[in-house]
C-alpha positions as CSV (number, residue, x, y, z in Angstrom):
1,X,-41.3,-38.0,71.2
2,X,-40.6,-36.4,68.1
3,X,-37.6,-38.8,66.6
4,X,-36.8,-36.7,63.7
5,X,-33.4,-36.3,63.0
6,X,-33.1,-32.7,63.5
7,X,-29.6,-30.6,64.4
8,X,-30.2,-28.2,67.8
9,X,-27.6,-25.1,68.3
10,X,-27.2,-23.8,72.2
11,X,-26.1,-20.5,71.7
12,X,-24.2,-17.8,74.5
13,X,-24.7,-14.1,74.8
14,X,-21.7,-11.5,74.8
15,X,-20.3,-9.8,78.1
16,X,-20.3,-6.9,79.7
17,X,-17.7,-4.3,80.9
18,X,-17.2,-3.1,84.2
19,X,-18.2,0.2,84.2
20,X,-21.6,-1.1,83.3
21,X,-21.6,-3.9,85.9
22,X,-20.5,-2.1,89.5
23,X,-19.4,-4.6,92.1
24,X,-22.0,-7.6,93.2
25,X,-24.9,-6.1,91.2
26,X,-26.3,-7.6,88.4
27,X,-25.2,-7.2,84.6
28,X,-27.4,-5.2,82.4
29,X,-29.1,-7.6,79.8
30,X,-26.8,-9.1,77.6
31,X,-26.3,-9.3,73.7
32,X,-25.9,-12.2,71.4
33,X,-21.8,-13.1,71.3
34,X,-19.6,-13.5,68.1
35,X,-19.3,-16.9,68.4
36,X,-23.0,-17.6,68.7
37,X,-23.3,-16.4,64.7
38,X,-20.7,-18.7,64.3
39,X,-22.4,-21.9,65.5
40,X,-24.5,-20.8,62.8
41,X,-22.7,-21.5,60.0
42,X,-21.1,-24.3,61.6
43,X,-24.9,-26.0,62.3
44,X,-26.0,-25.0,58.6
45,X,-23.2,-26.8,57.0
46,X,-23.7,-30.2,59.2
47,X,-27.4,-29.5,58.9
48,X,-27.0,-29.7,54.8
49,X,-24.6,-32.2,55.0
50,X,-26.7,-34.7,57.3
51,X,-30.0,-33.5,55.6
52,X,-31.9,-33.0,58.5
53,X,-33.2,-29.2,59.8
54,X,-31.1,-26.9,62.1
55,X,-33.0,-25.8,65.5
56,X,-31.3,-23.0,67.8
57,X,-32.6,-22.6,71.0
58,X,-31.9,-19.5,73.4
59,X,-32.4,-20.0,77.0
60,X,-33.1,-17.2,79.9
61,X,-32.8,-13.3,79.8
62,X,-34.8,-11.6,77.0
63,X,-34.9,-14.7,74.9
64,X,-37.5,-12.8,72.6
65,X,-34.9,-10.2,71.4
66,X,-32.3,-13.2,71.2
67,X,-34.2,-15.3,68.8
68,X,-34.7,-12.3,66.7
69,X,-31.1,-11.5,66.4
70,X,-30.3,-15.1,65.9
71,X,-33.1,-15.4,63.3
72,X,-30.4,-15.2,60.3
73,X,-30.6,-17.4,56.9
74,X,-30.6,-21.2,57.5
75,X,-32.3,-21.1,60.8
76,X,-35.3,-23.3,60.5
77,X,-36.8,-22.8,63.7
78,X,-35.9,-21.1,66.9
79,X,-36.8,-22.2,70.5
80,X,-37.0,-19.6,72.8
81,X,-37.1,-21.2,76.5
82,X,-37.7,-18.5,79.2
83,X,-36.5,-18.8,82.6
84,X,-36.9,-16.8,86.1
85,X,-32.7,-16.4,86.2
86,X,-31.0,-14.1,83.9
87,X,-27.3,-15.3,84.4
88,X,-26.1,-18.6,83.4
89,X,-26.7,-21.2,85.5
90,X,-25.5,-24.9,85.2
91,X,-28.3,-26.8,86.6
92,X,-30.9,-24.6,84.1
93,X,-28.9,-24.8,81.1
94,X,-28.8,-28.8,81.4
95,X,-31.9,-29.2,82.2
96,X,-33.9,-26.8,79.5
97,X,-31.3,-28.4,76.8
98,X,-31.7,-32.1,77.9
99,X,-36.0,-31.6,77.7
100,X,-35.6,-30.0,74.3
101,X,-33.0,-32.2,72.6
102,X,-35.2,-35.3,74.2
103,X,-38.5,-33.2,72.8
104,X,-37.1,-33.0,69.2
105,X,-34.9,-35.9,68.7
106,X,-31.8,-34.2,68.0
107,X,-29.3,-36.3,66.4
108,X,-26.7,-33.6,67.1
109,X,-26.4,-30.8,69.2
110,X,-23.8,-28.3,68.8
111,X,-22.8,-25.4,71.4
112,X,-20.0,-23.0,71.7
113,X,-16.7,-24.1,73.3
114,X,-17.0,-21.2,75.5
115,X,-16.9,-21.3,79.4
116,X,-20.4,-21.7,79.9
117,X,-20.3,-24.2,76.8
118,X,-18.0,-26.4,78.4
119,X,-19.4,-26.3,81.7
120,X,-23.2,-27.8,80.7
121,X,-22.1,-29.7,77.3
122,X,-20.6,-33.3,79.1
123,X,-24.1,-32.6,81.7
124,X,-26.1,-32.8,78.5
125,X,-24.2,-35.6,76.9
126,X,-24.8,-37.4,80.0
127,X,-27.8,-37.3,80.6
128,X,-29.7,-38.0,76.9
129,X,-26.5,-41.2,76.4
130,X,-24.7,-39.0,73.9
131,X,-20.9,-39.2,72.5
132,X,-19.2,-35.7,73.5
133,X,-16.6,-33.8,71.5
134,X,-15.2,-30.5,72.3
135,X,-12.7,-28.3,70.7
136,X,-13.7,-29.0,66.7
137,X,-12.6,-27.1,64.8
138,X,-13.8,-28.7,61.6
139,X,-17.1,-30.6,61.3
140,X,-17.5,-33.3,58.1
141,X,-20.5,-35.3,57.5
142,X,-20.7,-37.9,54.6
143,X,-22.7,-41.1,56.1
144,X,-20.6,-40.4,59.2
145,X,-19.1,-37.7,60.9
146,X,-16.0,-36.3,61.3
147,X,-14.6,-34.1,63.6
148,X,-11.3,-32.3,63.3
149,X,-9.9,-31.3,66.2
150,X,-5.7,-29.3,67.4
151,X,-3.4,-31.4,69.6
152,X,0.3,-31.1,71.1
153,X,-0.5,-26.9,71.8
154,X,-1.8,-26.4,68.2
155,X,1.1,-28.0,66.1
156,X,-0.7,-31.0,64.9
157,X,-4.4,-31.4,63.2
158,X,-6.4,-34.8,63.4
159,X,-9.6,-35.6,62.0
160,X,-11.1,-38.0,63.9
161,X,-14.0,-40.7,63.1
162,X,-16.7,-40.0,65.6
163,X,-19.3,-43.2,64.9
164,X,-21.2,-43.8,68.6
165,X,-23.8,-41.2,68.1
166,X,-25.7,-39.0,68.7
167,X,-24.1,-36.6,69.3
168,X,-22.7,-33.3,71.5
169,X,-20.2,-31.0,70.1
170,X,-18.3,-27.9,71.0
171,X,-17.2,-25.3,68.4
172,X,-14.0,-23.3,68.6
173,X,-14.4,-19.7,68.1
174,X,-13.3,-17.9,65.1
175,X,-13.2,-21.2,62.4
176,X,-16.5,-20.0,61.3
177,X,-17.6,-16.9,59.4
178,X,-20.4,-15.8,61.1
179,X,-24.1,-16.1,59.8
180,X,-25.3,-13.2,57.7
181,X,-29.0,-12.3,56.1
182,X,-31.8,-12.3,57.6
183,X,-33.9,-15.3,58.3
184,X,-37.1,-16.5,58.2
185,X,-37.3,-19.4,60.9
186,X,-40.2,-20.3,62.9
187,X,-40.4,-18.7,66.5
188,X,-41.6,-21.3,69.3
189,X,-41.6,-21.0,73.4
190,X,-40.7,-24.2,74.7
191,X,-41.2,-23.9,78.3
192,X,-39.7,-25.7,80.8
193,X,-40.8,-27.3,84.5
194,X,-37.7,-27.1,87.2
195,X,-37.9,-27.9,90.2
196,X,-36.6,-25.3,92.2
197,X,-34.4,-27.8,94.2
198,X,-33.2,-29.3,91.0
199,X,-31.3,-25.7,90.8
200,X,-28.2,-26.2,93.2
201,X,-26.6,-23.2,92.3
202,X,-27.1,-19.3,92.5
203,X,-25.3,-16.5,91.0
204,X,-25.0,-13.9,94.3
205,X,-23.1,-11.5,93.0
206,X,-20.0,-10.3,90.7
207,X,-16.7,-9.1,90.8
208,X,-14.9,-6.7,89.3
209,X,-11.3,-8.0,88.0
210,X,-8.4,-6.4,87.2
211,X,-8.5,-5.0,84.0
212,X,-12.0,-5.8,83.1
213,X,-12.8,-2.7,81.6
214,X,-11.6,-3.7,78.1
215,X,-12.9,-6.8,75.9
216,X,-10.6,-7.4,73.1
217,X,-12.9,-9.7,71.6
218,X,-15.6,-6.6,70.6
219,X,-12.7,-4.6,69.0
220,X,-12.5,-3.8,65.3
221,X,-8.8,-2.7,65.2
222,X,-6.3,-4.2,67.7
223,X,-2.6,-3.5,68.1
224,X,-0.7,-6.2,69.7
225,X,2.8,-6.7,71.4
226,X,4.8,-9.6,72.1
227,X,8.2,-10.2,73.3
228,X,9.8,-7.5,70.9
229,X,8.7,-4.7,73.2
230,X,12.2,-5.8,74.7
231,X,10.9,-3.5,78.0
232,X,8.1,-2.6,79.9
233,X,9.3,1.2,79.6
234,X,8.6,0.8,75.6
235,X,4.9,-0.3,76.8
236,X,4.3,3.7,76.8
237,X,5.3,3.9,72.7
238,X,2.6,1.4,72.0
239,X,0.1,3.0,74.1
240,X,0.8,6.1,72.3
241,X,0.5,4.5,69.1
242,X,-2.8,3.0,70.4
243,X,-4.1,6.7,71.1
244,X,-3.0,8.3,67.9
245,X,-4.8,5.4,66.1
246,X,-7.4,4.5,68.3
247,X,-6.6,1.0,68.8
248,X,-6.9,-1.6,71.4
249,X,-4.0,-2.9,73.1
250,X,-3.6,-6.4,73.4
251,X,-0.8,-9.0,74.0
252,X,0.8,-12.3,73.5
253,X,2.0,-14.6,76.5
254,X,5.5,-13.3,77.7
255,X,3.8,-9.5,78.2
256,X,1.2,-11.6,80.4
257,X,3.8,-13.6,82.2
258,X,6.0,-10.7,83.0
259,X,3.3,-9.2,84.9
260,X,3.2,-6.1,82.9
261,X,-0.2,-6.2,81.9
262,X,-3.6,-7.9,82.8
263,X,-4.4,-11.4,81.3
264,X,-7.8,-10.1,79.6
265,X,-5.7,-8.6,77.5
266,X,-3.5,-11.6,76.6
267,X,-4.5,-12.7,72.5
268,X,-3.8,-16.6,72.3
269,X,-5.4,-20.3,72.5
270,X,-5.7,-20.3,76.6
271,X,-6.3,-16.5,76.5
272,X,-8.9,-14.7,74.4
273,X,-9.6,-15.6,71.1
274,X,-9.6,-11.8,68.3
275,X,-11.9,-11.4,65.2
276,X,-11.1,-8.0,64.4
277,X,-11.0,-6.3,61.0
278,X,-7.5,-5.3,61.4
279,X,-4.9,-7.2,63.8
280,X,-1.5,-5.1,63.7
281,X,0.9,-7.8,65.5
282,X,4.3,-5.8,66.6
283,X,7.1,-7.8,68.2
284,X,5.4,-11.0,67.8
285,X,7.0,-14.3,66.1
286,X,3.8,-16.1,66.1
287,X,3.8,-19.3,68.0
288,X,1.2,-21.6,67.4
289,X,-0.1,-20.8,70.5
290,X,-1.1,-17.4,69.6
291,X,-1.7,-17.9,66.0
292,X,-4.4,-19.4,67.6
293,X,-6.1,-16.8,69.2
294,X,-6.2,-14.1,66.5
295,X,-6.4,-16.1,63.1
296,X,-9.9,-14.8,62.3
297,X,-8.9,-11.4,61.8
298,X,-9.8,-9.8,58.5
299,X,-6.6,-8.1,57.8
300,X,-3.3,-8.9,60.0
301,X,-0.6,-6.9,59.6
302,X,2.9,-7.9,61.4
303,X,6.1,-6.2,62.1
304,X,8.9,-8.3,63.3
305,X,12.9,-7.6,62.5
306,X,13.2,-11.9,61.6
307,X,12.1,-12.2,58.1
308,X,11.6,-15.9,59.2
309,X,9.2,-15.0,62.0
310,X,5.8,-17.5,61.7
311,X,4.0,-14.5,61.5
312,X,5.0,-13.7,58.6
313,X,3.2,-16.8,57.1
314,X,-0.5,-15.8,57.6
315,X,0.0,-12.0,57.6
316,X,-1.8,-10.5,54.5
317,X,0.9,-7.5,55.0
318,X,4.4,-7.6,56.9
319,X,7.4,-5.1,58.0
320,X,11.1,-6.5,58.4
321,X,12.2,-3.7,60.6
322,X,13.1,-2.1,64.1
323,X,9.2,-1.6,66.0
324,X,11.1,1.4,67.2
325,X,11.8,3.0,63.5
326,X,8.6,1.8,62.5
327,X,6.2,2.7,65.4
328,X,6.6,6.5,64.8
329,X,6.0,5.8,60.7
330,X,2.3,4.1,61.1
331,X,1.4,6.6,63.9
332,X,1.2,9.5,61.2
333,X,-1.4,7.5,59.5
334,X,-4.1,8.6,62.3
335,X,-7.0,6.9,63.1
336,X,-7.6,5.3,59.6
337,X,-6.1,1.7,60.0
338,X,-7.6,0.5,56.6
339,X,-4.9,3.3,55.2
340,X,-2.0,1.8,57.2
């Protein structure tokens, strides 16, 4: 066993939308997610900082076209490990990781804190006797690491001494600015040997959910609504304002919880988490809670009648006014938000 003490990244691939994936049949292929170029950065900086080289591996579906998207400046090598399932699947993930962290002697392995993150990191921690932490939000490595991590709903920061490794750790989405340039890492098939009743679960089929038409997370330019909306009637000014602009709609919490629209559309820490280039936040105060979710955005632009709103603090542009006076106002700036 190779016990070099290298860094390994386990990436996750974007979604799809409904209208591509019809009831019970299978997705088309998938693309490389958001948060996947993230883990890059994140894995280069701990990579520098512990000295030691930074490995990605990409497991199942067209793991050739993966690696090459994925093969961005910093990447020293890239494992592509190909499998007979295409979806996710627990029992494949866990396994193909554990034999290729064990292979390399991976001192730390880092993976999104995604769905299908959290569901086979503490499998893979586990198994190879590692110390797991999720959530970070900050990694620091100076002869140990440190991992800072959100507590009490967002309102307090801690930076914790992690010293039991090695080590498994989870990324939030959006902390990072996501790897750019392309990359000259080695390409290497790192096959795996699975028993077939080692695999106790099977993907038979999908779902379509309400709503699941839009993904939030892909848009460039999102307008959002929270609480200010006052009614569900006023939903139909921001949808017009949506059109005139073209926009995506999304939402903070109370919209959700008031049933008036679908949760995939809800912008926050438990819901989905934004990187668009411009984030116009209408109504909104800005609780932690959603601050959360839509931080990463390049531009954010807020409109809220308290000058005292939250919101106000990490908005690179704000409106004290009525939404109602000013609604009608940014509509006859068009489609062009970078003119708003």
């Amino acid at each position: 066993m190779n016990r070099q003490q290298n860094l390994l990244l386990s990436f996750m691939r974007g979604g799809w939308s409904a209208n591509d994936c019809p009831s019970r049949r299978r997705p088309p292929p998938r693309r490389v997610a958001r948060l996947s170029f993230e883990l890059l950065t994140a894995g280069r900086e701990l990579a520098d900082a512990a000295g030691t080289d930074l490995h990605a591996v990409v497991i199942s579906g067209d793991t050739e076209a993966f690696a090459e998207e994925l093969n961005l400046e910093g990447v020293d090598r890239i494992h592509a490990v190909p499998t007979e399932v295409g979806e996710f699947n627990h029992d494949i993930y866990t396994r193909s990781l554990t034999a290729l962290t064990d292979e390399i002697g991976a001192e730390f392995v880092v993976v999104p804190n995604s769905v299908n993150g959290l569901d086979y990191a503490p499998a893979v921690a586990m198994r190879t006797g590692r110390t797991y932490v999720s959530d970070a939000i900050d990694i620091a490595h100076d002869g140990g690491l440190e991992i800072s991590r959100e507590m009490c709903g967002s309102k307090v920061e801690t930076t914790v001494d992690v010293d039991d490794g090695p080590f498994v750790i989870s990324i939030r989405s959006s902390e990072w600015p996501p790897a750019e340039g392309r990359g000259d890492a080695d390409l290497s098939t790192f096959d795996v040997d699975i028993d077939a009743d080692a695999v106790r679960s099977r993907v038979k089929g999908f779902e379509e959910i309400g709503g699941g038409d839009i993904d939030i997370g892909e848009a460039d330019f999102l307008v959002s609504i929270g609480r200010g909306i006052e009614e569900e009637e006023n939903l139909k000014l921001v949808e017009e304002l949506a059109d005139v602009t073209g926009a995506t709609l999304s939402f903070s919490r109370p919209i959700v919880d008031n049933g008036w629209l679908p949760k995939n559309r809800q912008v926050s820490q438990s819901g989905k988490q934004v990187t668009p280039n411009v984030y116009l936040a209408i109504g909104i105060s800005g609780a932690v809670q959603h601050v959360a979710g839509m931080k990463g955005a390049d531009t954010i632009i807020a409109v809220n009648t308290d000058p005292d709103a939250p919101i106000f603090d990490i908005a690179d542009y704000g409106v004290v006014g009525d939404l109602f006076d000013i609604l009608p106002v940014i509509e006859e700036f068009g489609d062009d938000p970078a003119s708003i």
